[in-house]
MDTraj code that builds the backbone (N, CA, C; nanometers):
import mdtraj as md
import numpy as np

residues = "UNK UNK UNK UNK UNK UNK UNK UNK UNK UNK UNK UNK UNK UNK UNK UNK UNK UNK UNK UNK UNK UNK UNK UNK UNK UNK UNK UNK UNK UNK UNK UNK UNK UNK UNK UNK UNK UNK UNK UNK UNK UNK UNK UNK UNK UNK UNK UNK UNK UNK UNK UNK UNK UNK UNK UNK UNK UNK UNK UNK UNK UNK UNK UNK UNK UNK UNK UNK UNK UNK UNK UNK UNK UNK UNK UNK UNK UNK UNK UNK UNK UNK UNK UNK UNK UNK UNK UNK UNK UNK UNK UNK UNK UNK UNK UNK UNK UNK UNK UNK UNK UNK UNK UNK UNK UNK UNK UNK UNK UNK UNK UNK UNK UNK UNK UNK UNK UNK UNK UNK UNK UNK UNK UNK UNK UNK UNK UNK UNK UNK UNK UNK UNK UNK UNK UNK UNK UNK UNK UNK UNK UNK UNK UNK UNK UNK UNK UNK UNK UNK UNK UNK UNK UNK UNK UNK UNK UNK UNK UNK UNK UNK UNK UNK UNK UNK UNK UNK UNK UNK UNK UNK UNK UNK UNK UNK UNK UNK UNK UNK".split()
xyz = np.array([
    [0.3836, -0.1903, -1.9627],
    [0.3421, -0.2285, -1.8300],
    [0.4275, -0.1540, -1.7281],
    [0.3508, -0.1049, -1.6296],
    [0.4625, -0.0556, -1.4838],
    [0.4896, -0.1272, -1.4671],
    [0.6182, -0.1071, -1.3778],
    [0.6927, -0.1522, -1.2668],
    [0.6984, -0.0718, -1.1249],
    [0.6035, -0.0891, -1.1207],
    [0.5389, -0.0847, -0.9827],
    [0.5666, -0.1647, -0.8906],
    [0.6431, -0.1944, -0.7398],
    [0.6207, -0.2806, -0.6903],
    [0.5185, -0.3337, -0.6426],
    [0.5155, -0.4706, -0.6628],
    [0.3720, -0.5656, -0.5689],
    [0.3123, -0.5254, -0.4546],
    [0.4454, -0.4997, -0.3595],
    [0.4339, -0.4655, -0.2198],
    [0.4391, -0.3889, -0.1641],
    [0.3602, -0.3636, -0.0591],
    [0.3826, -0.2244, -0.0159],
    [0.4927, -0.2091, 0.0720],
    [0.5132, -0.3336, 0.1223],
    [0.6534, -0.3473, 0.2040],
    [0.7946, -0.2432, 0.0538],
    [0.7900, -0.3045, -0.0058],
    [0.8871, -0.2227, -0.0985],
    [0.8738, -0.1007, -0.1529],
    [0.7466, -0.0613, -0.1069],
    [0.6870, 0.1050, -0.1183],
    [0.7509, 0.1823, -0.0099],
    [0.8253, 0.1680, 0.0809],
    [0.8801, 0.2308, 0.2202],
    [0.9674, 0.2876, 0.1524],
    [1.0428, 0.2848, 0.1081],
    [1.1531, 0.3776, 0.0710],
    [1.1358, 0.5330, -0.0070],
    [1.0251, 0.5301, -0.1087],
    [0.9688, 0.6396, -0.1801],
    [0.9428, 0.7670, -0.0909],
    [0.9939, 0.8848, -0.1069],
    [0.9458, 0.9675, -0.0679],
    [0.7932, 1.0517, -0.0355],
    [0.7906, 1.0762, 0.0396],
    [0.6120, 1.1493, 0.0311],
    [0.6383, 1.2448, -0.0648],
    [0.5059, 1.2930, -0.1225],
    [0.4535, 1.3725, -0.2681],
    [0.4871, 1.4771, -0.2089],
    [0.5412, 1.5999, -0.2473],
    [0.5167, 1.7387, -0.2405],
    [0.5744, 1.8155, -0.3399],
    [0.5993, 1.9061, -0.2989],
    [0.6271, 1.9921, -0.3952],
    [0.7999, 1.9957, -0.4481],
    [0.8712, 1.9557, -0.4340],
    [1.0172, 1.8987, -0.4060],
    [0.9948, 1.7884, -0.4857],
    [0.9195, 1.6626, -0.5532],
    [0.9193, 1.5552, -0.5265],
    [0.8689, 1.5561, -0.7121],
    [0.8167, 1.6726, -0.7817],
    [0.8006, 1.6460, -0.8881],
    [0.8940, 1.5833, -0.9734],
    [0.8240, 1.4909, -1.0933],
    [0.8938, 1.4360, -1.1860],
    [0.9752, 1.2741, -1.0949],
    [0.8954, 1.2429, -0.9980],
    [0.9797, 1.1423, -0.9279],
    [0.8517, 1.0593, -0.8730],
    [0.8659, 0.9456, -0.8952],
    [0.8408, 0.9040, -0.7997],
    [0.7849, 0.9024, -0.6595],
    [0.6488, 0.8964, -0.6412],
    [0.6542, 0.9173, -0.4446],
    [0.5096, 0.8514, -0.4171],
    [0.5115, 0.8669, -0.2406],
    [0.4050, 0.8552, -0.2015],
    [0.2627, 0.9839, -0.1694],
    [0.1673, 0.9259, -0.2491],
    [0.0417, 1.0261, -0.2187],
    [0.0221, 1.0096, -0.0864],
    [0.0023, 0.8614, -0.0767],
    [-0.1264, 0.8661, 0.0546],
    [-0.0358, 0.6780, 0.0905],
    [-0.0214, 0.7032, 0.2224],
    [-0.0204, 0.5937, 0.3132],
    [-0.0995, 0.6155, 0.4238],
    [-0.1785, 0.4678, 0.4285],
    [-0.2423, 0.4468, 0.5693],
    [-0.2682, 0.3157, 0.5951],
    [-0.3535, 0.2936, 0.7254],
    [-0.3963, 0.1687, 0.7125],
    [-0.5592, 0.1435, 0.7824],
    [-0.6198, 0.0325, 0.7301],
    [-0.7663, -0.0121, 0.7334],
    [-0.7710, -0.1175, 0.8225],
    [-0.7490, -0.1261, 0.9337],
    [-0.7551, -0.2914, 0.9860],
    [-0.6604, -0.3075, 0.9238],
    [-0.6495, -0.4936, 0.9082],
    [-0.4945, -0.5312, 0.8726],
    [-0.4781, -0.4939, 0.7257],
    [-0.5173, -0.3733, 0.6567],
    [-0.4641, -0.3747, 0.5325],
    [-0.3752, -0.2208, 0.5337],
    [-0.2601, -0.2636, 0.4830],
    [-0.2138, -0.1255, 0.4730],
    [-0.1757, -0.0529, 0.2800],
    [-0.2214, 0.0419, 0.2990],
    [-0.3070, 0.0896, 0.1833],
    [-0.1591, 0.1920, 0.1265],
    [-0.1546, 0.1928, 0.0372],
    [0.0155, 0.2983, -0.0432],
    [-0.0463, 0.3761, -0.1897],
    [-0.0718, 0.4882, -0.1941],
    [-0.0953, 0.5353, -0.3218],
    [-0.0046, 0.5800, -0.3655],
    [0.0549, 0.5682, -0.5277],
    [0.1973, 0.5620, -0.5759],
    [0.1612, 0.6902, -0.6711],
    [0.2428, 0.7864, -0.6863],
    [0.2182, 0.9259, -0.8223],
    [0.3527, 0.8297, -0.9389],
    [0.3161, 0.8182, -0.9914],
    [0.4477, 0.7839, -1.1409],
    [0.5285, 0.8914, -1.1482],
    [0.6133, 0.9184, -1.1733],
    [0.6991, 0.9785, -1.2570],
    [0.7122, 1.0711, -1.3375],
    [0.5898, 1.0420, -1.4107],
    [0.5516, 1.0924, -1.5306],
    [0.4256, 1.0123, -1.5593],
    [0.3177, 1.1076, -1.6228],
    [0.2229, 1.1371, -1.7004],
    [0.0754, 0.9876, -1.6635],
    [0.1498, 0.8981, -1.6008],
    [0.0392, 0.8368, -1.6130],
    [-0.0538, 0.8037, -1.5226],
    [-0.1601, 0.6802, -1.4701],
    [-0.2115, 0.6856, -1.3830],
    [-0.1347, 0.6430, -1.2851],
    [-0.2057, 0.7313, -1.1356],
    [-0.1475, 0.6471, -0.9979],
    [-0.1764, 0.5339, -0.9896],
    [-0.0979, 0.4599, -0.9074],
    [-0.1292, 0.3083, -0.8779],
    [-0.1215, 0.3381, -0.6935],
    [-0.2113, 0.2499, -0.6741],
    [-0.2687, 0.2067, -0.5849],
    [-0.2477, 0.0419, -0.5155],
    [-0.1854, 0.0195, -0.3791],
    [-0.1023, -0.1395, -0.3612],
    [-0.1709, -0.1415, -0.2123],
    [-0.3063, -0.2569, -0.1699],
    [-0.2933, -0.2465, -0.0821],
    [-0.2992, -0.4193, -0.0208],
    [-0.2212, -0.4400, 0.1044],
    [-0.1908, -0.5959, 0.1634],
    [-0.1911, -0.5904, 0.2738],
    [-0.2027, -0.6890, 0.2783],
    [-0.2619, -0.8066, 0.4085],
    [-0.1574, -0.8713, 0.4476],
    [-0.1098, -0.8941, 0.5885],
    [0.0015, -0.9713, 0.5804],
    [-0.0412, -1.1274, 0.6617],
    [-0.0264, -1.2121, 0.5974],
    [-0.0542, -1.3779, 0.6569],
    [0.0093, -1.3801, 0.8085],
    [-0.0997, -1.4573, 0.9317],
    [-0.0507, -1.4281, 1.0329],
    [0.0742, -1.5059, 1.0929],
    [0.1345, -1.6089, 1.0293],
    [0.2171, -1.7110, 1.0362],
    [0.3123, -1.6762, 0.9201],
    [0.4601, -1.6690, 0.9516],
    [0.5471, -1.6742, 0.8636],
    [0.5739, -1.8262, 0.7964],
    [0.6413, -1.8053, 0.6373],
    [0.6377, -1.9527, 0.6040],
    [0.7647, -1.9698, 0.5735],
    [0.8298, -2.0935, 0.5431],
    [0.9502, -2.1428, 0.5830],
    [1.0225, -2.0746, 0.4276],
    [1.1173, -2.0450, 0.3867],
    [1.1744, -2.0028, 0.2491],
    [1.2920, -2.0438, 0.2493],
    [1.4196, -2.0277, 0.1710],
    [1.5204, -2.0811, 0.1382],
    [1.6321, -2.0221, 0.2644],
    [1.7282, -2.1298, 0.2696],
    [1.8203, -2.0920, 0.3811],
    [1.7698, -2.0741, 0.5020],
    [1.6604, -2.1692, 0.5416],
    [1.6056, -2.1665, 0.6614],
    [1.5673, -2.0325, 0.6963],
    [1.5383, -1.9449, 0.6351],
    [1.4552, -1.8157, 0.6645],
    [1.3223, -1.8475, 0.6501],
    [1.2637, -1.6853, 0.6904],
    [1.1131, -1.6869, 0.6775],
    [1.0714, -1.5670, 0.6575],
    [0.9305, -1.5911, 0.6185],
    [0.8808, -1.4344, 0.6357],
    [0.7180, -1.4544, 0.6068],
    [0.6784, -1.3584, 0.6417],
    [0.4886, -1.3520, 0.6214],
    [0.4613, -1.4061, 0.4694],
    [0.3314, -1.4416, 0.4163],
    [0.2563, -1.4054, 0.2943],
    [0.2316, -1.3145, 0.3127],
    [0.1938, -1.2308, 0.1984],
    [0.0880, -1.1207, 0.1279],
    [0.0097, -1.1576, 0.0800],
    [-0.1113, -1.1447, 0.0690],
    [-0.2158, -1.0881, 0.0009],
    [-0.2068, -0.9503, -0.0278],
    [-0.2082, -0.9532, -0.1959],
    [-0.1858, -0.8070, -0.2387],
    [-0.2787, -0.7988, -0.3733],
    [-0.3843, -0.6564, -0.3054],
    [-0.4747, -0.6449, -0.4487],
    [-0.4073, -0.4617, -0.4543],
    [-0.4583, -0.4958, -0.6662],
    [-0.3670, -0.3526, -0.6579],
    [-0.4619, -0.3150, -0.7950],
    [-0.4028, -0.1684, -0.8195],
    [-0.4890, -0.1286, -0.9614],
    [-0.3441, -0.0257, -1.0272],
    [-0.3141, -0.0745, -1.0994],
    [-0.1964, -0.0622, -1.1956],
    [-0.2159, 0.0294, -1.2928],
    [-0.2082, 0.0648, -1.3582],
    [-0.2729, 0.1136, -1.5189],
    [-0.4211, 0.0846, -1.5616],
    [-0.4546, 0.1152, -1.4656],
    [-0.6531, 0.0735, -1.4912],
    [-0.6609, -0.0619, -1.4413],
    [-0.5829, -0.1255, -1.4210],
    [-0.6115, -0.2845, -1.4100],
    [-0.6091, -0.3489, -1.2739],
    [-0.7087, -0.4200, -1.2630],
    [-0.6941, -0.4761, -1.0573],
    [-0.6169, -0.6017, -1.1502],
    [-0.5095, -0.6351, -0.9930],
    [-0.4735, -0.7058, -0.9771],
    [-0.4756, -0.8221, -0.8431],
    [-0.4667, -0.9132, -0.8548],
    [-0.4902, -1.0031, -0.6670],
    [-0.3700, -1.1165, -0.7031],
    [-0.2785, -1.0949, -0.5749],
    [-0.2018, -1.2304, -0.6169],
    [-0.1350, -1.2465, -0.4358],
    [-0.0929, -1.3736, -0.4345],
    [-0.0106, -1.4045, -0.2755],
    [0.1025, -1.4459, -0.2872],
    [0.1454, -1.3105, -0.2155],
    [0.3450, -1.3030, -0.1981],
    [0.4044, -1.4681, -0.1320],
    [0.4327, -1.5615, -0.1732],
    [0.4804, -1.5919, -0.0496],
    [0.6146, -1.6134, -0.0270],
    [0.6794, -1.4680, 0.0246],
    [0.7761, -1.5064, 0.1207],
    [0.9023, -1.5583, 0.0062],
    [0.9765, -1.5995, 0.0634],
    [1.1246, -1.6483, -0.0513],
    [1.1203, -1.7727, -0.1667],
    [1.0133, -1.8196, -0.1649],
    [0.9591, -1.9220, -0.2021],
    [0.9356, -1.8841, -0.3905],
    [1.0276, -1.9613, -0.4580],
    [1.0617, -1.9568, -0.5764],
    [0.8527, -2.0628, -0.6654],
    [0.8155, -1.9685, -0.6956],
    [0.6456, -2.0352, -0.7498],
    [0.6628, -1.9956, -0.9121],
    [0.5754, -2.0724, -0.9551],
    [0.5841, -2.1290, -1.0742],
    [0.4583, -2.1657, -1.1254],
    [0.3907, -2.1316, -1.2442],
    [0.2705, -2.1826, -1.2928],
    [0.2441, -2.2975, -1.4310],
    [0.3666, -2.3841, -1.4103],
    [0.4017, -2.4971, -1.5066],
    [0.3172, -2.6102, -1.4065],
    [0.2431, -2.6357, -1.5140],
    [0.1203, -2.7336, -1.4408],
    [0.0463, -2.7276, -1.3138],
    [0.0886, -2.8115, -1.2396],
    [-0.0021, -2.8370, -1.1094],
    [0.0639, -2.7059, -1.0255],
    [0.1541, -2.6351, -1.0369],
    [0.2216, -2.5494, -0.9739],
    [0.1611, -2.4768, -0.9427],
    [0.0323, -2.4222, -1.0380],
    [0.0448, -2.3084, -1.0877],
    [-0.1032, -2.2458, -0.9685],
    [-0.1808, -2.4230, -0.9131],
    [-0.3068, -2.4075, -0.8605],
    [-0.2894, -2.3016, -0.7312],
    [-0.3837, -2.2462, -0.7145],
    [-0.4077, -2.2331, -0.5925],
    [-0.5276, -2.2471, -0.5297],
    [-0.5611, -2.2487, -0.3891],
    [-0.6419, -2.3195, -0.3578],
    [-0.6719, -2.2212, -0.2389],
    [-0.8244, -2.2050, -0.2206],
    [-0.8242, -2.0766, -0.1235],
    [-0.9405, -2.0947, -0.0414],
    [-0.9486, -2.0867, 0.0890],
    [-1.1134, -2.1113, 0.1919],
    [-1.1530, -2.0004, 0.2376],
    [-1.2755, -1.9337, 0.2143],
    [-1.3018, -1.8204, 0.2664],
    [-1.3685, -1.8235, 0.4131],
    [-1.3513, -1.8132, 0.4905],
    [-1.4307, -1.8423, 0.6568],
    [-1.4821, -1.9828, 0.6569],
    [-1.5603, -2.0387, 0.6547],
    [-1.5871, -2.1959, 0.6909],
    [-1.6499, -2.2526, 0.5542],
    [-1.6032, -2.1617, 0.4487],
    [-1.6917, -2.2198, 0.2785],
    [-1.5859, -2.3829, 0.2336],
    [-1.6505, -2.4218, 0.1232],
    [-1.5882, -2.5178, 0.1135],
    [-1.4578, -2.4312, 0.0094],
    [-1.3479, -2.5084, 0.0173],
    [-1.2187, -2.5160, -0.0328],
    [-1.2651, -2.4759, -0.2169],
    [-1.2266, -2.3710, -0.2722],
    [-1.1677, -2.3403, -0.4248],
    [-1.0519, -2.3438, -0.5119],
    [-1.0574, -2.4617, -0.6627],
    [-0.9198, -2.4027, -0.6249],
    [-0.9323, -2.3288, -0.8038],
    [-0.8149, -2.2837, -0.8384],
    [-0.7982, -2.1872, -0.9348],
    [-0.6602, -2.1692, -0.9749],
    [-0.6841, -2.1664, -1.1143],
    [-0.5540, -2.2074, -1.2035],
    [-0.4853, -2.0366, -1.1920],
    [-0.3599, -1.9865, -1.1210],
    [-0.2858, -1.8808, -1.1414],
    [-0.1691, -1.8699, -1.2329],
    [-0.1749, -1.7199, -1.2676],
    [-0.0927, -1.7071, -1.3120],
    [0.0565, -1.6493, -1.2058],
    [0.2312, -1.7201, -1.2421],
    [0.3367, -1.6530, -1.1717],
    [0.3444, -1.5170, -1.2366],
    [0.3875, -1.4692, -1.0767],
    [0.4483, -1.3110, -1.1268],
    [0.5743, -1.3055, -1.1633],
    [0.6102, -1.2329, -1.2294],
    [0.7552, -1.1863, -1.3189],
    [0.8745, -1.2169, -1.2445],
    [0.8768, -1.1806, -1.0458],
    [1.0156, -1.2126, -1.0235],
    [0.9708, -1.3054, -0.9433],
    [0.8709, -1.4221, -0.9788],
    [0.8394, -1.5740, -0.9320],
    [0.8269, -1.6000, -0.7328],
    [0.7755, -1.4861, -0.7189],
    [0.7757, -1.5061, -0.5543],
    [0.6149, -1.4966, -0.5206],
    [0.4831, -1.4696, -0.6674],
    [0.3525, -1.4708, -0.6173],
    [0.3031, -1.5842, -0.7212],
    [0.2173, -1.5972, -0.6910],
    [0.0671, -1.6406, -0.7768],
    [-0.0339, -1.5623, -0.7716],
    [-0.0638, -1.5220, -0.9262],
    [-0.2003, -1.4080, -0.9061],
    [-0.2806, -1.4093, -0.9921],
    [-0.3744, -1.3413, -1.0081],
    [-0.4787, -1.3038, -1.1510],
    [-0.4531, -1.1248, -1.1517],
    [-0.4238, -1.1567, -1.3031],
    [-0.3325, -0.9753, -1.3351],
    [-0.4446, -0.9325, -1.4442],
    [-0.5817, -0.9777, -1.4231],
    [-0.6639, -0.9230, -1.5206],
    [-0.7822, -0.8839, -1.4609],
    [-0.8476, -0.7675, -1.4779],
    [-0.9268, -0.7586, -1.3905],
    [-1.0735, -0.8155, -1.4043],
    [-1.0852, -0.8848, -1.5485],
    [-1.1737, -0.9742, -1.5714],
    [-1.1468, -1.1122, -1.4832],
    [-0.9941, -1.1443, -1.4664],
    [-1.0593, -1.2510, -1.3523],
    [-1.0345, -1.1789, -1.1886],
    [-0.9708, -1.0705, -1.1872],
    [-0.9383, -1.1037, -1.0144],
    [-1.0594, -1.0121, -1.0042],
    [-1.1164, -0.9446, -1.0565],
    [-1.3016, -0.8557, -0.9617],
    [-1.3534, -0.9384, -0.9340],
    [-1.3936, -1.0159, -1.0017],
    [-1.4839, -1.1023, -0.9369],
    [-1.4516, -1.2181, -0.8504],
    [-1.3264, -1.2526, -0.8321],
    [-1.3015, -1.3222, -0.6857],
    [-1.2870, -1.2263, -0.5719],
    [-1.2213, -1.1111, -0.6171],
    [-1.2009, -1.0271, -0.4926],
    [-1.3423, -0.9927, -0.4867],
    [-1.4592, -0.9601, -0.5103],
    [-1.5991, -0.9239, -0.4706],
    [-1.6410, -1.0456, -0.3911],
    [-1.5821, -1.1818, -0.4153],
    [-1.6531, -1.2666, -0.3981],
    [-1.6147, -1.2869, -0.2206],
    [-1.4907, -1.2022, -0.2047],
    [-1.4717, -1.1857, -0.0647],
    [-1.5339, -1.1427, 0.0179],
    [-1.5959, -1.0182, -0.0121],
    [-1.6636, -0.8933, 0.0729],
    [-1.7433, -0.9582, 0.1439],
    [-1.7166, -0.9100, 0.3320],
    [-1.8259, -0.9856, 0.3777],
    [-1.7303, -1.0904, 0.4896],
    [-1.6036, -1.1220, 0.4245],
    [-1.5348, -1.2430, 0.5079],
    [-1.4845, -1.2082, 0.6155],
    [-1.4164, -1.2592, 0.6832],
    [-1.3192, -1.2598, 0.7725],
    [-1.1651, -1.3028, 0.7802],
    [-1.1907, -1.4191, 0.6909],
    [-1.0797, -1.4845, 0.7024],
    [-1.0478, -1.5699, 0.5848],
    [-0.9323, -1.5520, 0.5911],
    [-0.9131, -1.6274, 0.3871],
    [-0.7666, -1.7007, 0.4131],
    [-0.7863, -1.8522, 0.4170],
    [-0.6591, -1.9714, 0.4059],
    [-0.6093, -1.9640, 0.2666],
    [-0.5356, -1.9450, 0.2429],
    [-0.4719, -2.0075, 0.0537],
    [-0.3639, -2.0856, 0.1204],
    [-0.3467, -2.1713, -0.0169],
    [-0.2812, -2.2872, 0.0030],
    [-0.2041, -2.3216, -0.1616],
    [-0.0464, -2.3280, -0.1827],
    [-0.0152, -2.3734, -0.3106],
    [0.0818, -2.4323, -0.2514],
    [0.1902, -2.4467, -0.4170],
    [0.2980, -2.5233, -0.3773],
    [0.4305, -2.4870, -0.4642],
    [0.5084, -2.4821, -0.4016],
    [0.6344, -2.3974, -0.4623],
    [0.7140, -2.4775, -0.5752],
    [0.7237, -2.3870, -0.6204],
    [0.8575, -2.4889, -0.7389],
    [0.9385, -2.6464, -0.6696],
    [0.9998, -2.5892, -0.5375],
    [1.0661, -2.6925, -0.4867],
    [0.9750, -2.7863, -0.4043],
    [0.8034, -2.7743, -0.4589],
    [0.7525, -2.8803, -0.3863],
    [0.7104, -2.8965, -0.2377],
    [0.7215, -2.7460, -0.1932],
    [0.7016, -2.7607, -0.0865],
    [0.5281, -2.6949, -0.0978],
    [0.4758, -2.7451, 0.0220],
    [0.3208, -2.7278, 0.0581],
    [0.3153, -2.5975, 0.0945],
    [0.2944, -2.4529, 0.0794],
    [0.2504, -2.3372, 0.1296],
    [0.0929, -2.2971, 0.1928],
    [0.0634, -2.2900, 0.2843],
    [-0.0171, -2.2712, 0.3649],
    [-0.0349, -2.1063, 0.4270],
    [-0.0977, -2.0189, 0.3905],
    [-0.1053, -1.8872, 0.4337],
    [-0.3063, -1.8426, 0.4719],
    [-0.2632, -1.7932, 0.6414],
    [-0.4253, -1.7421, 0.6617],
    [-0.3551, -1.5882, 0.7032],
    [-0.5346, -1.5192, 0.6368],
    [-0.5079, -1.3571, 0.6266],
    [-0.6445, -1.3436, 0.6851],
    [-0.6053, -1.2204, 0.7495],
    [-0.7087, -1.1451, 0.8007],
    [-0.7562, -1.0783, 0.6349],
    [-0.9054, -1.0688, 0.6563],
    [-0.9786, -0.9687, 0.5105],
    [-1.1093, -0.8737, 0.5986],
    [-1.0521, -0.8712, 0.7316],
    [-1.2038, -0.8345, 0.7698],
    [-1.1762, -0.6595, 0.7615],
    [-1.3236, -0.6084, 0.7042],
    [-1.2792, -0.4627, 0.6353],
    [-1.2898, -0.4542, 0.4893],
    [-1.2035, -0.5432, 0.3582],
    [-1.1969, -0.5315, 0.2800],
    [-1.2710, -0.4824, 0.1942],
    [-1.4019, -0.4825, 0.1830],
    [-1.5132, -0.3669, 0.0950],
    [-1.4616, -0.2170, 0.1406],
    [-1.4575, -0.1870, 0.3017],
    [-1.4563, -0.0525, 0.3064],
    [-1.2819, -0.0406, 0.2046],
    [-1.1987, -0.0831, 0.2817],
    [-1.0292, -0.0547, 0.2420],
    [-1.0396, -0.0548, 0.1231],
    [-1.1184, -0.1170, -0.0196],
    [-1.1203, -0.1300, -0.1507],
    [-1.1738, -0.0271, -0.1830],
    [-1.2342, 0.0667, -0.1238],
    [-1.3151, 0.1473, -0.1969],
    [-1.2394, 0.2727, -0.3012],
    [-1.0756, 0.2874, -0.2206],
    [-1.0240, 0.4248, -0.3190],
    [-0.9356, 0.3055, -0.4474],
    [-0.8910, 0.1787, -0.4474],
    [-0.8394, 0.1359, -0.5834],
    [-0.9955, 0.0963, -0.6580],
    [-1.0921, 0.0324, -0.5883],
    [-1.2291, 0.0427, -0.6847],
    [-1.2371, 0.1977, -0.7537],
    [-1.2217, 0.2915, -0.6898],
    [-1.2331, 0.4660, -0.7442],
    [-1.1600, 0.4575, -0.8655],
    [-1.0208, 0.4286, -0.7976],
    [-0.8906, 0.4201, -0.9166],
    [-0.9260, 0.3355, -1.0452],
    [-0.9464, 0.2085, -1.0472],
    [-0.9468, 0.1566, -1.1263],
    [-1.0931, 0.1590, -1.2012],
    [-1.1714, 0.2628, -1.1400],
    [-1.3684, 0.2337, -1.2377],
    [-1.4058, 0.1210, -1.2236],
    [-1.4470, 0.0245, -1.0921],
    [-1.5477, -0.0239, -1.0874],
    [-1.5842, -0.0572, -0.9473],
])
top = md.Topology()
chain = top.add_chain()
for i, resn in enumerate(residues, 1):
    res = top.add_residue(resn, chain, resSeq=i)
    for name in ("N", "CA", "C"):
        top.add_atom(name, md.element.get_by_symbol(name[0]), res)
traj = md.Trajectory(xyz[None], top)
C-alpha cells in the first residue's frame, strides 16, 4: 500500500515535477475546481500517480487542547483504488462499534448513515474500497451541499458541512486515473 498523504494540505511541501525532480517524489499538477483543490502526486518510482482531491468544511471543529481546524472531505485514487473519507481536524476517530458510523445529508435528502472504516493515523473515517466509496461518491453528483456528522473516540459529536458543488466536473481526471 502507498503512503501517500490523505491531504492535500500535506501535499504543499513536495516539489513541482521537472526535470531535476526525477526519482523523487513531486507534484504533476496542482489546481483548483470551485472549493476543491485538486494535487496530482508522480511516486518515486515505477508506479501509478495518485491523485488527492478536498473540500474543506466551512466551520472549523473543536480538537484537543482547545484548538481547531476545518474537516476534509477527501476523495482520492491511490494504486487504482478510489478512496472517500472525512479528515476531521485533531479529533482522535475510531471504528470500534458505534464509533465507527457516519452519518451524511446531501442538500435537503433525508439523513444516511454508514458503517466506516478508521484511517491508519485515526484522524478520518472512510471507505478505502472502491467497491464501496464509487458508488456513494456518484451518488453525490448533482449536489451542493453535503453535512456529515460522527463521533470521536472521546465522544464528542462532530458536525462538518462542505461545499460539493462542481464535483462530477473536478472528478473527472482521478475517474481517468483510477478507470471508471
Amino acid at each position: 500500500m502507498s503512503l501517500v498523504p490523505s491531504t492535500v494540505l500535506a501535499l504543499d511541501d513536495l516539489p513541482l515535477c521537472s526535470e531535476e525532480t526525477v526519482g523523487i517524489e513531486c507534484v504533476e499538477r496542482r489546481e483548483e475546481i470551485g472549493p476543491w483543490e485538486i494535487v496530482e502526486v508522480v511516486p518515486p518510482v515505477g508506479t501509478q500517480n495518485a491523485l488527492v482531491m478536498a473540500s474543506l468544511s466551512f466551520q472549523d471543529l473543536p480538537g484537543i487542547f482547545a484548538r481547531s481546524a476545518p474537516a476534509e472531505l477527501v476523495l482520492s485514487c491511490i494504486e487504482n483504488t478510489t478512496r472517500i473519507e472525512v479528515r476531521f481536524g485533531e479529533n482522535f476517530m475510531s471504528d470500534v462499534g458505534a464509533y465507527g458510523t457516519l452519518i451524511y445529508k446531501l442538500d435537503d435528502d433525508t439523513p444516511i448513515s454508514l458503517e466506516a472504516a478508521v484511517s491508519a493515523d485515526n484522524t478520518a473515517l472512510g471507505l478505502y474500497s472502491g467497491a464501496d466509496s464509487i458508488p456513494l461518491i456518484r451518488s453525490f453528483f448533482g449536489g451542493e451541499r453535503l453535512l456529515v456528522s460522527a463521533t470521536s473516540f472521546t465522544g464528542r459529536t462532530l458536525n462538518a458541512i462542505f461545499s460539493i458543488e462542481g464535483m462530477e466536473t473536478a472528478i473527472e481526471p482521478l475517474r481517468d486515473l483510477c478507470n471508471w
